[in-house]
Structures are given as C-alpha cells and as structure tokens.
C-alpha positions as CSV (number, residue, x, y, z in Angstrom):
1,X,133.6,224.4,87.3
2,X,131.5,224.9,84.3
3,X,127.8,223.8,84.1
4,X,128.0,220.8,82.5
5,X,131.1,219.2,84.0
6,X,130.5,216.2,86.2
7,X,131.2,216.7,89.9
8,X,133.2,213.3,91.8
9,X,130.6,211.9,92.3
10,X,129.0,212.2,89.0
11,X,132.1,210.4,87.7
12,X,132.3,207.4,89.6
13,X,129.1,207.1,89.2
14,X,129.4,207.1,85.1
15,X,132.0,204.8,85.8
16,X,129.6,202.6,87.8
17,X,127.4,202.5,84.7
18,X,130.1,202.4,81.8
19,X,131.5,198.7,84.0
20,X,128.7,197.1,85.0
21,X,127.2,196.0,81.2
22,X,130.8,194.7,81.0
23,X,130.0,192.5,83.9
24,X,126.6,191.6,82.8
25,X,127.5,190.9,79.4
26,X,130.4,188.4,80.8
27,X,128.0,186.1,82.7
28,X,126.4,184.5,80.0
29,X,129.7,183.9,77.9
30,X,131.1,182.4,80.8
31,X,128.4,180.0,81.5
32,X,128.3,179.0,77.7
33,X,131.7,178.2,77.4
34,X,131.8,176.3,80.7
35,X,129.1,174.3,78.9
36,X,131.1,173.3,75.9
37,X,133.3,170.8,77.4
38,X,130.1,168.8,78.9
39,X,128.3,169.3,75.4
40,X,131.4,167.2,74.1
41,X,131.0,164.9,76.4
42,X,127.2,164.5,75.7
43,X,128.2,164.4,72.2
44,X,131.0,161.9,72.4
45,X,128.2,159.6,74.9
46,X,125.4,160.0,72.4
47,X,127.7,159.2,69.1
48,X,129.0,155.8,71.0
49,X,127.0,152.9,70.0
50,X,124.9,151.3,72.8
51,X,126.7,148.0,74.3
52,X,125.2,145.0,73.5
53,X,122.6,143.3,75.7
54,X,123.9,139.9,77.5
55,X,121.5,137.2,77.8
56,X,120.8,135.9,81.1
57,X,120.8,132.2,80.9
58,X,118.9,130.4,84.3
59,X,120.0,126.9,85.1
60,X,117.7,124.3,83.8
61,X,116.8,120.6,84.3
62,X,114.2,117.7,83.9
63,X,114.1,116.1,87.0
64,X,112.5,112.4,86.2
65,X,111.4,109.7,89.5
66,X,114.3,108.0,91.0
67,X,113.7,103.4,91.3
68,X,110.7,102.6,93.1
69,X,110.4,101.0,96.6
70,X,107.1,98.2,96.8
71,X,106.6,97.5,100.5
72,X,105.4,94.0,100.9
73,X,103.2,92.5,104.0
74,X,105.2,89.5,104.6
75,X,103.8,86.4,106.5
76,X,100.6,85.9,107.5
77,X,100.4,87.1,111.1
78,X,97.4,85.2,113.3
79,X,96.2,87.4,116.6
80,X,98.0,85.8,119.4
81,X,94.4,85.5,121.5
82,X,93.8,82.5,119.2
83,X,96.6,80.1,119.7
84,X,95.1,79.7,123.9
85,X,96.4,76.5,124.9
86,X,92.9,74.1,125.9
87,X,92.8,71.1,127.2
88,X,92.7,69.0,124.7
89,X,96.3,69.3,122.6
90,X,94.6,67.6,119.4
91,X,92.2,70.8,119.1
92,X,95.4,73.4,119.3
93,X,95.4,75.4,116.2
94,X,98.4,74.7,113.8
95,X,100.0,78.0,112.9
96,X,100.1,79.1,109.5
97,X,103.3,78.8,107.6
98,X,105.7,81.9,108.9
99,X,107.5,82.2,105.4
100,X,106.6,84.1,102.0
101,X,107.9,83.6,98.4
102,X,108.3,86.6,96.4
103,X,108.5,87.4,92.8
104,X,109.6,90.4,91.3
105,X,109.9,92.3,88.0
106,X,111.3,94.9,86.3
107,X,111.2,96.5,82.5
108,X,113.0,99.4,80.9
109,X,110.5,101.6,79.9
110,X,110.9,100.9,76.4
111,X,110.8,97.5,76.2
112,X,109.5,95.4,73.2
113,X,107.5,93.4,75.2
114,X,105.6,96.7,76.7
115,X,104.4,96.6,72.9
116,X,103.5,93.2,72.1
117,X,106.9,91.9,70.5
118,X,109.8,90.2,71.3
119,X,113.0,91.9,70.1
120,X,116.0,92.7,71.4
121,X,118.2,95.7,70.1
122,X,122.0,97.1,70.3
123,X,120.1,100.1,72.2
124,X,119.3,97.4,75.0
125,X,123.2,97.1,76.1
126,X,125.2,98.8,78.1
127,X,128.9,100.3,76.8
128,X,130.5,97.0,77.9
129,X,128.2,95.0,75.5
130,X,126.3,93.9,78.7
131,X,122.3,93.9,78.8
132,X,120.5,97.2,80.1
133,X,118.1,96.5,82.2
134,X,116.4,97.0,85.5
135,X,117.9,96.1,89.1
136,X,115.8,94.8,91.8
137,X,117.5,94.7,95.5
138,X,115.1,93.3,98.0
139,X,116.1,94.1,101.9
140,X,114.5,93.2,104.6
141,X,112.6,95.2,107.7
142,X,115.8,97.1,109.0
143,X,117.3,97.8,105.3
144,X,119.6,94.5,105.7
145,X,120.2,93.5,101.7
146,X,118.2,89.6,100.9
147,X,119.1,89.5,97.7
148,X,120.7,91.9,95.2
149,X,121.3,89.6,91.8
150,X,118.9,90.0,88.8
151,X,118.5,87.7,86.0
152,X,118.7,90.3,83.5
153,X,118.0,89.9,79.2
154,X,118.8,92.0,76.4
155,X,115.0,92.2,76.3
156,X,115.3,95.3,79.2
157,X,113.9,92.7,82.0
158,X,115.3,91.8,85.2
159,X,113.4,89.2,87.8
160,X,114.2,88.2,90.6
161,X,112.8,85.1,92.5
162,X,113.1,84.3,96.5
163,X,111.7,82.3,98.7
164,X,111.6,81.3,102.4
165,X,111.3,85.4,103.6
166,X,110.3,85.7,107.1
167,X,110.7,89.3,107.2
168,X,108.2,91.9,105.6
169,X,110.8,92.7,103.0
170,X,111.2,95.7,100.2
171,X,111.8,95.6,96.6
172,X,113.9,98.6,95.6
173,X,113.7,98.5,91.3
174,X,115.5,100.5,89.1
175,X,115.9,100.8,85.5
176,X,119.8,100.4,83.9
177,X,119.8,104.8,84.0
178,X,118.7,105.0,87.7
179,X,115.2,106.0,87.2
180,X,111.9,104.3,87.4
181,X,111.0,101.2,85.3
182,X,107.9,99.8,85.1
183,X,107.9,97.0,88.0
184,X,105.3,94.9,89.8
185,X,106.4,92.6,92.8
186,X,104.2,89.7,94.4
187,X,104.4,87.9,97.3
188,X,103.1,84.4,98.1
189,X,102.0,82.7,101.3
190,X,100.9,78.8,101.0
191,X,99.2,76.9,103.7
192,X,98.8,73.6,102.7
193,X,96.9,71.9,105.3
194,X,96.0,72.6,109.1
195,X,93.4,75.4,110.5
196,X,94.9,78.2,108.1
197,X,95.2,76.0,104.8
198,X,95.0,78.7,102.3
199,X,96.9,81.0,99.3
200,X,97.3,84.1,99.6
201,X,98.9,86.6,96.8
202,X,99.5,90.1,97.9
203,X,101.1,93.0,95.3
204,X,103.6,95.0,97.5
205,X,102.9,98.9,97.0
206,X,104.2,102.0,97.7
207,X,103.0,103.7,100.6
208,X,99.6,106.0,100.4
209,X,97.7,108.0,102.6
210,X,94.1,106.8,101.6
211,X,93.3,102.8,101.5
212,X,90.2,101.1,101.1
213,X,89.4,97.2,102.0
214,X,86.6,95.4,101.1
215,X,85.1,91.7,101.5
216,X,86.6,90.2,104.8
217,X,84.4,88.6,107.7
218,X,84.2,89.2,111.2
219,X,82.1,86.7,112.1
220,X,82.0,83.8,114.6
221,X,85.7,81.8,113.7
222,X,86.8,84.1,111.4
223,X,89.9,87.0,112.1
224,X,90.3,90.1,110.0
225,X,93.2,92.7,111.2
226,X,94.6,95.9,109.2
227,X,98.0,96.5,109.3
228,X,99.5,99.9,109.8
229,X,103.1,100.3,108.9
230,X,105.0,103.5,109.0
231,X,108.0,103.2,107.1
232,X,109.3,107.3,106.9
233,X,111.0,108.9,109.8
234,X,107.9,111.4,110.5
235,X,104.8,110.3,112.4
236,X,101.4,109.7,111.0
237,X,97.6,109.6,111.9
238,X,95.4,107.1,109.9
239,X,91.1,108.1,110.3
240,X,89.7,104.4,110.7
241,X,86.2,103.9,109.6
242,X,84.4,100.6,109.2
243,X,81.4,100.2,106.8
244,X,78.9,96.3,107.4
245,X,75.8,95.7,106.3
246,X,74.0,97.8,108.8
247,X,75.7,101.2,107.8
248,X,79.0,102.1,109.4
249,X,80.3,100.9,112.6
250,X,80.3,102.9,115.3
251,X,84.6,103.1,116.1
252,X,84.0,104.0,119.8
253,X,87.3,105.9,120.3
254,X,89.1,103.9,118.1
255,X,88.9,106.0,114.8
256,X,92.3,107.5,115.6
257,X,95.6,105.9,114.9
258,X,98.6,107.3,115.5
259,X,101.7,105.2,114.0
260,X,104.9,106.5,115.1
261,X,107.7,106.5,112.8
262,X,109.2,103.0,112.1
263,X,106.5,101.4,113.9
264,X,103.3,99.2,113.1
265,X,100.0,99.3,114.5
266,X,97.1,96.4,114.1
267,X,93.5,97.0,114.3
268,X,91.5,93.7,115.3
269,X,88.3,94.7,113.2
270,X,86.5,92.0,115.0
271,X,86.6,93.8,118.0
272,X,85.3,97.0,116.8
273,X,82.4,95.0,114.4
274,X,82.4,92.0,114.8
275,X,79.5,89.0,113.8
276,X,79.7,90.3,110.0
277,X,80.0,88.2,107.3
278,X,81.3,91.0,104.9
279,X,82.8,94.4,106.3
280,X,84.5,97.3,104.3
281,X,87.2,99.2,105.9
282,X,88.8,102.6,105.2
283,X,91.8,104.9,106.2
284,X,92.6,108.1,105.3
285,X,96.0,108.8,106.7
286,X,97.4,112.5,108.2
287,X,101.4,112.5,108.3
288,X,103.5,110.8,106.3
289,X,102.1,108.1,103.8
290,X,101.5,104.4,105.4
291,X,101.9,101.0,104.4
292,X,98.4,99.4,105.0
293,X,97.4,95.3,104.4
294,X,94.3,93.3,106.2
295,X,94.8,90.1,106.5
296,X,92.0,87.8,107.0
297,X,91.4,84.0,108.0
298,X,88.3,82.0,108.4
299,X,87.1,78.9,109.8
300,X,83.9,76.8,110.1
301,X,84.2,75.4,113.7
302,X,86.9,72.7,113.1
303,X,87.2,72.8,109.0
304,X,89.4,75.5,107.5
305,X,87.9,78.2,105.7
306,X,91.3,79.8,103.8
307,X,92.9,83.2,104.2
308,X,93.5,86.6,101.7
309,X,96.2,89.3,102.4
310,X,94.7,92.1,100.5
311,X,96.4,95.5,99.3
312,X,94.4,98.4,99.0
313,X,91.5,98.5,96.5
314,X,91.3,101.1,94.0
315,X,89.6,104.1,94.4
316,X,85.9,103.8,93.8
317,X,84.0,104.5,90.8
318,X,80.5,104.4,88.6
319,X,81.8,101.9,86.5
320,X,84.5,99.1,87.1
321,X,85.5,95.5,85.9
322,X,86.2,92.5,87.7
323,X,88.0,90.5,85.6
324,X,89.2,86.5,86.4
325,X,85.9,85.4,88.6
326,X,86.1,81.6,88.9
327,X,83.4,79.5,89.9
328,X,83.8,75.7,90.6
329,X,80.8,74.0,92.5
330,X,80.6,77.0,95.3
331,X,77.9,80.0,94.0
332,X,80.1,83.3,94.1
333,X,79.2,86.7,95.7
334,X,79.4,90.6,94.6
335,X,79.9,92.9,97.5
336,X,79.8,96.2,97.2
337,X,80.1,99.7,99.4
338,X,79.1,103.2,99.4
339,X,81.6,105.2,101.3
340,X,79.2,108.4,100.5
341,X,77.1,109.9,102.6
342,X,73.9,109.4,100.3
343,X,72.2,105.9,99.3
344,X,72.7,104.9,95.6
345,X,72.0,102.2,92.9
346,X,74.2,99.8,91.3
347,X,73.2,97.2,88.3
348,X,75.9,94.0,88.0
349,X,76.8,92.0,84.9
350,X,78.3,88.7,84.9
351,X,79.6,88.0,81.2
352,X,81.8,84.9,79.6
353,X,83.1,83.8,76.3
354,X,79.9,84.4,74.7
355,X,78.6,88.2,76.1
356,X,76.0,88.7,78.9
357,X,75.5,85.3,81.3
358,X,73.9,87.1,83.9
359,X,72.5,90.2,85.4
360,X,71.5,92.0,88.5
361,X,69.3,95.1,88.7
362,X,69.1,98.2,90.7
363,X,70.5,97.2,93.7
364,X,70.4,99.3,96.4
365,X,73.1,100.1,98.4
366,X,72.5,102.8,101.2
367,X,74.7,105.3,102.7
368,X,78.4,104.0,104.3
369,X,76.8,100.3,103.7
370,X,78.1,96.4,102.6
371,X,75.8,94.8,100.4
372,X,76.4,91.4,99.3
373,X,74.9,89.8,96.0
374,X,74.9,86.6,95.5
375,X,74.9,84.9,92.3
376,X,73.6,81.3,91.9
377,X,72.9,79.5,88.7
378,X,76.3,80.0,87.2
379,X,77.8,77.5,85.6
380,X,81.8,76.4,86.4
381,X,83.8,78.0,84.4
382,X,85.8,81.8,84.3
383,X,83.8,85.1,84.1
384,X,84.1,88.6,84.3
385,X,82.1,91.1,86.2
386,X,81.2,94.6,85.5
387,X,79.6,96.9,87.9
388,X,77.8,100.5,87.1
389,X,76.3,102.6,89.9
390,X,74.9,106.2,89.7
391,X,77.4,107.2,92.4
392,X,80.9,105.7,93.0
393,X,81.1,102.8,94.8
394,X,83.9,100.0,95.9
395,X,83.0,95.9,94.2
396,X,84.7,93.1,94.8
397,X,83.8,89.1,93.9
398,X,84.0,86.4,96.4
399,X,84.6,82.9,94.8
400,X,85.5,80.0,96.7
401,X,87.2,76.3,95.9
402,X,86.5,73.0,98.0
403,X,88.6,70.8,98.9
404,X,88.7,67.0,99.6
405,X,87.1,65.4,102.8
406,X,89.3,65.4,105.6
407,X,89.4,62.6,108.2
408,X,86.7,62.0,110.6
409,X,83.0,63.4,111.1
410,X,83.5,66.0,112.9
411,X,85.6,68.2,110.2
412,X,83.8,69.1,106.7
413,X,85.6,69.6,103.6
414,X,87.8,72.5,103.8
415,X,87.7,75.5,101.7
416,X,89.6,78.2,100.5
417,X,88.6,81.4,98.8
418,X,89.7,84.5,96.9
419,X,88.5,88.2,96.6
420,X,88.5,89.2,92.6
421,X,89.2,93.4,92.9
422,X,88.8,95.9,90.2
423,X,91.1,95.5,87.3
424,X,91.9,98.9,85.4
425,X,91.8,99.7,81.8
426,X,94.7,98.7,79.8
427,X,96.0,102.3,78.6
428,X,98.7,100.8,76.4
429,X,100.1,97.4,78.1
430,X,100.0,95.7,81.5
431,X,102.6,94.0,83.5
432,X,101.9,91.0,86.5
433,X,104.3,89.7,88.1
434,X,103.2,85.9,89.1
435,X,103.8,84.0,92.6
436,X,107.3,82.6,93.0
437,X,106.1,79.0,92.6
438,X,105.5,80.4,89.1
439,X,102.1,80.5,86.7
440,X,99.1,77.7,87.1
441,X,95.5,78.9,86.9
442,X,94.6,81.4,84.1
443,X,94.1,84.8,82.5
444,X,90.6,86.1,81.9
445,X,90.6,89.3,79.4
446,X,87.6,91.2,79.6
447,X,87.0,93.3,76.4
448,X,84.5,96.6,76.3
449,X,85.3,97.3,73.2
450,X,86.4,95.0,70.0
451,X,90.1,94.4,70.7
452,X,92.8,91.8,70.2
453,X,95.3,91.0,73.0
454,X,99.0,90.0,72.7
455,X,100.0,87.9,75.8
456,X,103.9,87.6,76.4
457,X,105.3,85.1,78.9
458,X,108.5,86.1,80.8
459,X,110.9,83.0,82.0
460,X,112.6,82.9,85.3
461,X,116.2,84.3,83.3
462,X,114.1,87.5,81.6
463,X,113.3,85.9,78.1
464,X,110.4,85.5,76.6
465,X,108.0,82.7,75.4
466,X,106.0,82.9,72.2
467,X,103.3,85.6,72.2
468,X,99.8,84.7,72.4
469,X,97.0,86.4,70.6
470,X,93.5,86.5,71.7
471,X,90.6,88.3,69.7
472,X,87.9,89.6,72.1
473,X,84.5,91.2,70.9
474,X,82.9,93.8,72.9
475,X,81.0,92.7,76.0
476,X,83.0,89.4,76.3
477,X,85.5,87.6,78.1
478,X,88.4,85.3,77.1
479,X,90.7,82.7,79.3
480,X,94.3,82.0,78.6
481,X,95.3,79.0,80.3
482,X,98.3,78.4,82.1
483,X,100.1,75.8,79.8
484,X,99.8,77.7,76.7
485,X,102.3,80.5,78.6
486,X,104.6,78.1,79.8
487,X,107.9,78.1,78.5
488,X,110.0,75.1,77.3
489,X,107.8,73.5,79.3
490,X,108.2,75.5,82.5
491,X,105.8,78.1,84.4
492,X,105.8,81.5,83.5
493,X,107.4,84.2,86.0
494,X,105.8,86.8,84.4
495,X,103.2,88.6,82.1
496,X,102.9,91.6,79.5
497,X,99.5,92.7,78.5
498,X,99.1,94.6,75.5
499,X,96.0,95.6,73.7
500,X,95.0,96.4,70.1
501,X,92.6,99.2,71.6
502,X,93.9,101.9,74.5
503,X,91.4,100.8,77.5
504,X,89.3,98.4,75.7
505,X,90.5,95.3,78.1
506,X,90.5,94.7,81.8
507,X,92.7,91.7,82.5
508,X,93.5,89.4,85.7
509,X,94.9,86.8,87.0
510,X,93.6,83.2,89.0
511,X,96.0,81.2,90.7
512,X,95.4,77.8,91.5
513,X,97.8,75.3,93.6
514,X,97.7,71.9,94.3
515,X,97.4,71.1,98.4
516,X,99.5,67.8,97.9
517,X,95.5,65.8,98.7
518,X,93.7,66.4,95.9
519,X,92.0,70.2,96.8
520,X,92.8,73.6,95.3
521,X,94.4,76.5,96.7
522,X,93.0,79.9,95.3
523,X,94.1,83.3,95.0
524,X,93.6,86.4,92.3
525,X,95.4,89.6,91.2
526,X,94.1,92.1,88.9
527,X,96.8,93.1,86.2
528,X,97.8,97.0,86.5
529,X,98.2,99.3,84.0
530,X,102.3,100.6,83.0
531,X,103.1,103.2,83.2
532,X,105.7,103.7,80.4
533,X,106.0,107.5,80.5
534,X,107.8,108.9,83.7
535,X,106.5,112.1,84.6
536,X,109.1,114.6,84.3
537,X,109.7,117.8,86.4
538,X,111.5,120.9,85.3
539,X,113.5,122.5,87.6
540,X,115.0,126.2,86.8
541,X,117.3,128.0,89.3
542,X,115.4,131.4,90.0
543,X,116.8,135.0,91.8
C-alpha cells in the first residue's frame, strides 16, 4: 500500500464527509419549497378583498302610556257609631244620600279646544268617516261594566254622564289610538236636607303612594275618616301622621296601616285627635300605590254643618294659589301646615277684580303644625288667595254658605261649606270636568302675570259653546259666571282653560246648588293642568 493511499477506513470516512453537505445542503430547499404552496395561499388570502361589514340592526320602539284608570270615592260613608238608635226617634240621624253622580271627560291630545278654538278637522275621523275620539268605560268595585257609551264629537271629546252610582266606581279613558288622552272625571254627592245636608265634589285619581289632607275638624259633632283603598293585587303599608294646632298628634300605635290587596281600611281621625277644629293628615304609602279620600261631616248640635270628600292635596310649596274663594255673609279662613321638621313663616294675600284686597303678614307656623287665619272684613264677592312661605307648606281656604232657618228654636240655620285647594299653573291649557247636574256657580282666574284667557264650554254630546275671553292684569282676579258658559241655554258639562301666557293663571271652580228651600249648597275644584304631551319610552332589544 503506498503512503498516501487511504486505508478502509479512511474511505468511508471521505465518504462520510463528501455525503453529508449533500444532506445539509437539502434541508433548507426542502423546507423552502414546502413553503411555497402556503405562501400561495397567504397570497391568494391577502389579494381577496375583505367582506363587507353587516350592520347589526337592534329592535326598536316608543312605548307611549296605555288609557288611564281615575278611581273615584263613591258615596259618602257616615261611621256606623253615629246612627245609635235613642230614645227619642225624632232625634235619629237621617242618613246621607247613598248615591253619587259622575261626570267624566275625555280629549285627544290634540284637540282644538286644548288651544283655545273650536275646529273640527278630517284628521279627527276615523277610516269609516266616524269621529276619533276618546272612550270612557266606567265599571264598578269588582270590574262589572256601568256604562260603556260615549257621546263622542268630531271635536276629539267624549263625555260621559251617570248618575244614581252606589258603588265606588272607575273611569277607564282612552284616546281613539289606545293611549292616554287628557281626561278629568268628577263625582257628585248632594244632600239636600237632614243632619248631612251638604255637596260634595270629589276628582277621582289614580292611585299614589304619598297623600296629604288638610282643613277637616274633629271636634265635638263633627266626623272626619281617611279612606284606604288598595286596588293592585300586592299588599301595601300607608305611614299615618296627623298634624293640629298643637304640633302633631301623637298616633299611639296607629301610624301603621297595612291594606291588603283588594281591601279598604278607614282611620277614624277623631279617635286618634280629636276636639280640633282644623287637622292635617298625611300618608306616605310602602307597597303598591293606594287610593286615599277623607271624608268629613259636621254638625252644630241639632243644625247641619255640611260635608267635603276631599282628594289629596298637592304637594306643598313656597308659593301657591287658591283660586275661586267665595265669601257670602260667613268670614272665610286660611289654614295652613308645615309638614317639616323646622318652624317657618308664611305671608297671605287675598286679591279680587281690582289687585290686592287684603293681606296677612309673617305668620308663624311651627314645626308639624295647623294654623288657621281668619279673614274678616271681606266683602261678598269671589277672590283669590296666594300664599308665600320661606319653607314649603300645605294652604287651603275654608268658606262657608248659610242656609234658610229651619223649623223650630231649637235648630239654627244650617250651613254648608267648602275647602278651596291649590290650583296649579296653567302650562298650556286646563281641563275640569263639572258635576253631573252640570255648571252653576263660577270660574275665578287668577292672573300673576298679564294674560288673556279663552274659556270653552263643552255640552253634554261633546260640542262646544262659544269661547269666552277674559283679559286679566297681573295681581288680579276675574269671575266667569255660569250663564255666560251655558249652551243653547243649557249647563255646561265641561271646561277648557287656555292661557295667553304658559303659567301666568291659576283657575277654579265654585259650585253652587239650590237645596229646593231657598239655601245654597257649596263645593270647589281647582282646575288641573293637561297634560298634552305623553311621555314616551324607548325600548331597544339588547344581547
């Protein structure tokens, strides 16, 4: 073997080293070309043009309220501790009477005469040339149907007028689409003679969880009793606190009052204050929402002192108006109540046809306290009353109407009287509906600001009378009787109030019947504000 040659092993070792480059060279140019057919792909993905992005579209809706239900209080109720038979059947108390009248009515919420005018338009009809305008169905306690026929006009009104009710009956109201219209119902209890001769008008309400009453007596021969109704299917607790002129009551236990569903409770106020000639009463309800009413009767020994059915008062406030204060021979009374916790000031104004009449300074009223203020020296005649305070407090105005002597010497006169409320602020129109046994008294406007005032009557078949027009200057108050709202000839069923001005005028209402012997029967409503735009809620359907 020469020198140089390669032994065996030398060789496969050279041939170790001549094949493995091969091996190492391959790698790389197998991994690239594996590559190539995913860099296509890439390729081909990154050339296509991106799909286009679909819009999700979520379900959307305006949800607007469905008809209104106004709860009224029905007959007038007397405790059954008073009707004790004596000895004597000639001194038996004669019940009142056990029926109501009601009056009810509905507008679209764009009817002309929510804007001063009287016009009718294709847009009030329905497809079948018909009018569109609002249902009313009133039922009774147990959802049994009274009455479900509206008089309806092209106008977009509907009334409805019943009478002999014996039940405490609902007015269901809706407008021509199924939604709410702008409705007021009123109910009407007469007395004509006996121990509970009296008129009593009473607005029926929704149901609310926080009511305030204010004005009613306790004292010797007089009954006052609020009314708890629970109308919903879920129970509810109502917080009772009474307010007299010595601060508030002390409840003794009976704060709490639990109202199961469907039923009514009554609170005798008598017995938790009694010997008070005004009283103020408040319940904040727990649970589901209530429908609350104190009823009150008075007497003076033998002679009949009248009765009120009163719906909650509004809430209270530093400055209110009490519009439609009447005063014939009998000197009327402001009383007023602090429901805080800290004493405060008031100042009343008592103003007429020509501004300012009378005026009452810096009254105190202390903490959870009636105070009454009287106010002598006025003339007969219709006023209105404005009340300022530094903190909020509740007003009304007592007025009162004689009647003729009744036989023998040991009964005086009787008398009835009436509670004047705060009136709101007319934001664009106002709608009253008047007792069944139609208009007669009179409309005091109360103006804050210069203003004019459109009046529209509303027959008993949903037309309309001639508009009136009043012209009020600031600080004043003006009177539209009765007979210049009739219609044809007959009373008026019901009322639009429309001012010039947003909120310049507070407006309301005195009624005043005829006993049959020569007296008057009294009673007042405050006109509310309409509410012409439905409050709307969207509803979208979410993930």
């Amino acid at each position: 073997m020469a020198e140089n040659d390669p032994g065996p092993l030398d060789d496969a070792a050279d041939a170790s080293e001549v094949r493995a480059p091969r091996r190492g060279r391959a790698r790389p140019v197998l991994a690239v070309a594996a590559l190539i057919p995913l860099a296509a792909a890439i390729g081909a993905v990154s050339v296509a043009p991106p799909p286009e992005t679909t819009a999700v579209t979520r379900a959307e809706t305006r949800s607007q309220p469905g008809p209104s239900t106004l709860r009224c209080p029905g007959p007038l109720q007397i405790p059954e501790g008073l009707f004790t038979e004596g000895a004597d059947d000639e001194l038996a108390l004669t019940p009142p009477s056990d029926s109501i009248g009601l009056n009810s009515v509905a507008l679209e919420t764009d009817s002309s005469l929510l804007f001063g005018t009287v016009s009718g338009s294709e847009t009030q009809q329905q497809a079948d040339g018909s009018a569109r305008a609002p249902s009313l169905t009133t039922v009774d306690g147990d959802g049994s149907t009274l009455e479900d026929a509206t008089a309806a006009s092209a106008l977009g009104v509907g009334v409805q007028t019943l009478g002999e009710i014996e039940q405490t009956p609902s007015v269901q109201a809706a407008t021509a689409e199924g939604t709410r219209p702008v409705a007021d119902a009123v109910q009407s209890s007469v007395t004509t003679s006996g121990d509970f001769r009296s008129l009593a008008l009473s607005r029926c309400e929704e149901p609310t969880t926080d009511a305030s009453f204010l004005g009613v007596s306790t004292a010797r021969g007089d009954s006052s009793v609020l009314v708890l109704r629970n109308p919903t299917q879920r129970p509810a607790t109502a917080s009772v606190q009474i307010w007299t002129e010595d601060g508030p009551a002390p409840m003794e236990g009976r704060s709490q009052v639990t109202v199961a569903p469907g039923d009514e409770e009554r609170v005798l106020l008598e017995s938790v204050a009694g010997g008070h000639d005004a009283i103020g009463v408040h319940a904040s309800v727990l649970g589901a929402p209530l429908s609350m009413h104190v009823q009150t009767t008075q007497r003076d020994g033998l002679t009949p002192g009248g009765a009120e059915i009163l719906s909650p008062l509004p809430s209270a406030a530093v400055e209110q108006v009490l519009p439609g204060l009447e005063v014939a021979g009998e000197t009327p009374t402001v009383v007023l109540a602090n429901p805080r916790g800290a004493e405060t000031t008031a100042s009343i104004e008592v103003t007429g046809p020509d501004g300012p009449v009378t005026a009452a300074e810096d009254v105190d009223v202390p903490a959870g306290a009636v105070v009454p203020v009287p106010l002598p020296s006025l003339a007969d005649g219709a006023y209105s009353i404005s009340v300022r305070s530094q903190d909020p407090v509740l007003a009304v105005a007592r007025t009162a109407a004689t009647g003729e002597d009744l036989p023998g010497d040991t009964i005086a006169a009787p008398v009835d009287f009436a509670l004047v409320s705060q009136a709101p602020a007319l934001s664009t129109s106002g709608l009253l509906a008047l007792p069944p046994e139609g208009a007669v008294g009179a409309l005091t406007l109360a103006a804050t600001e210069d203003a004019s005032v459109t009046v529209v009557p509303v027959g008993s078949d949903g037309t309309a009378g001639t508009p009136v027009e009043v012209d009020l200057d600031a600080g004043t108050s003006g009177v539209v009787p009765w007979h210049e709202l009739a219609i044809d000839g007959m009373r008026t069923r019901a009322l639009t109030v429309v001012p010039s001005t947003p909120g310049a005028v507070h407006a309301g209402w005195m009624q005043r019947e005829d006993d049959g012997n020569g007296g008057d029967l009294i009673s007042s409503l405050p006109v509310p504000s309409a509410q012409l735009d439905a409050e709307t809620l969207t509803v979208r359907l979410a993930e």
